[in-house]
C-alpha positions in Angstrom: 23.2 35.9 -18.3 19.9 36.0 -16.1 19.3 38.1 -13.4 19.4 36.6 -9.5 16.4 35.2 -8.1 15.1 37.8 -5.8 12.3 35.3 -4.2 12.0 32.5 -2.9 9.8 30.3 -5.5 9.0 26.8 -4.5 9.2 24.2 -6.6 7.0 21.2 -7.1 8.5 17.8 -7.8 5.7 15.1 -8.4 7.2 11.3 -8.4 5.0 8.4 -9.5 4.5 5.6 -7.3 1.1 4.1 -9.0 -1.2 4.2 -7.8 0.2 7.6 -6.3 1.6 10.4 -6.6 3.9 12.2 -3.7 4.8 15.8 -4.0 8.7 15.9 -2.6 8.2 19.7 -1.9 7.4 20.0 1.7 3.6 20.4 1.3 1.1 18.9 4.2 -0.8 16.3 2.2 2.1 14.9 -0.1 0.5 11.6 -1.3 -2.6 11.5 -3.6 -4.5 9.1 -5.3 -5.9 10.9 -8.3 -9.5 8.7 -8.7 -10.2 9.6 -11.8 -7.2 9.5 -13.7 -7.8 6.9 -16.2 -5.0 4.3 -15.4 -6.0 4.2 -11.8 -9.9 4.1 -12.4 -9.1 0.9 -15.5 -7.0 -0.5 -13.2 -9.5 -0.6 -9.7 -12.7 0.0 -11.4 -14.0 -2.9 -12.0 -12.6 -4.2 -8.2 -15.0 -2.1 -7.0 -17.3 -2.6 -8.9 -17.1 -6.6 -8.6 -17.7 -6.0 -4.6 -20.9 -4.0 -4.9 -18.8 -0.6 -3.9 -18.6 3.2 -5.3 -15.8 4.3 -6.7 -16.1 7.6 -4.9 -13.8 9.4 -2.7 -15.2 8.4 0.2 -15.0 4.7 -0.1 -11.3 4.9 -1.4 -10.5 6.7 1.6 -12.2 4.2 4.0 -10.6 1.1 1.6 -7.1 3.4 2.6 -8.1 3.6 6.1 -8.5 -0.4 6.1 -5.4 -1.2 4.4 -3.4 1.1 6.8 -5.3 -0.9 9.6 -3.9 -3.7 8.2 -0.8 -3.3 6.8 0.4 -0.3 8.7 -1.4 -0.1 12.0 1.5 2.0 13.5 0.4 4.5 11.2 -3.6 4.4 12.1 -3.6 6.8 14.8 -1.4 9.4 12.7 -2.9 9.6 8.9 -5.6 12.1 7.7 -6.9 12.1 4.7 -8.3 15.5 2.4 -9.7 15.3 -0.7 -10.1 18.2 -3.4 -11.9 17.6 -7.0 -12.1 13.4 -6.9 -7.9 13.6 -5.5 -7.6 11.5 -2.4 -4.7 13.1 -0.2 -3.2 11.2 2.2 -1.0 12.4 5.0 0.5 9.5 7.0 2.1 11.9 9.6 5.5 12.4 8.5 8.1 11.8 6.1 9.7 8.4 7.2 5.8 7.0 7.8 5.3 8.2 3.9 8.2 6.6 2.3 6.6 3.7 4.7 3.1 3.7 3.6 4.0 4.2 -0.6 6.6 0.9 0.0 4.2 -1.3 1.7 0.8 -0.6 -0.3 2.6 0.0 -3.8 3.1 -3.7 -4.5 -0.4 -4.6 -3.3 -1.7 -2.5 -5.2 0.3 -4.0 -8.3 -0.4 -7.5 -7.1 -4.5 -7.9 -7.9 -5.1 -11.5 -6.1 -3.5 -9.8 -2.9 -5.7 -6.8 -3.2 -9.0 -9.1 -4.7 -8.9 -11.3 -1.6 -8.6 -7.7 1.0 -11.7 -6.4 -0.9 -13.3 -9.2 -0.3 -12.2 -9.6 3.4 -13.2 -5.5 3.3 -15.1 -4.4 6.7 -18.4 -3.1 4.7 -19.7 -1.2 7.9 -18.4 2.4 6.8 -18.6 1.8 3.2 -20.7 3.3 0.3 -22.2 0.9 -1.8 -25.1 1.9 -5.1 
């Protein structure tokens, strides 16, 4: 028989939505794009590469902050992004705008003549290129 838990230990639960990953724990920044996971950098590599772009933290976040513009502009005011060790966190404000932001920009990101035609449509003013 084991023992009663004395402390409270919280628990991490990590559910893939590719390209991201949400923690369901109640942490600040639940949704992460992790850039250099190999899947995710095959996948959007060469995207970036095709449109003169770094693959760098910095321009995924401002490609983020466009496609929320876009797709979510509701959410614009509220997201902020952190990033830790080439992980992109993303946190769109609260819980209903996350379930709201990993349902609209999952299928685009799945769907690469939808997401080919915003990089090329991208606003290029805030973002890095070689």
């Amino acid at each position: 028989m084991q023992p009663a838990s004395t402390g409270s230990a919280t628990t991490t639960h990590i559910e893939k939505i590719f390209p991201f990953s949400i923690d369901t724990s109640d942490k600040e920044y639940a949704v992460s794009i992790h850039i250099e996971d190999v899947t995710v950098s095959s996948k959007y590599g060469s995207l970036f590469k095709k449109y003169k772009l770094n693959y760098d933290i910095e321009t995924w976040q401002e490609v983020m902050t466009q496609m929320i513009r876009k797709w979510l502009p509701y959410m614009e005011s509220t997201v902020s992004f952190f990033d830790d060790n080439k992980i992109l966190y993303i946190q769109p404000g609260n819980k209903i705008y996350e379930g709201s932001m990993t349902e609209t920009l999952h299928p685009i990101f799945y769907d690469m003549a939808t997401l080919d035609e915003f990089f090329k449509n991208l606003d290029r003013t805030n973002l890095d290129t070689p």
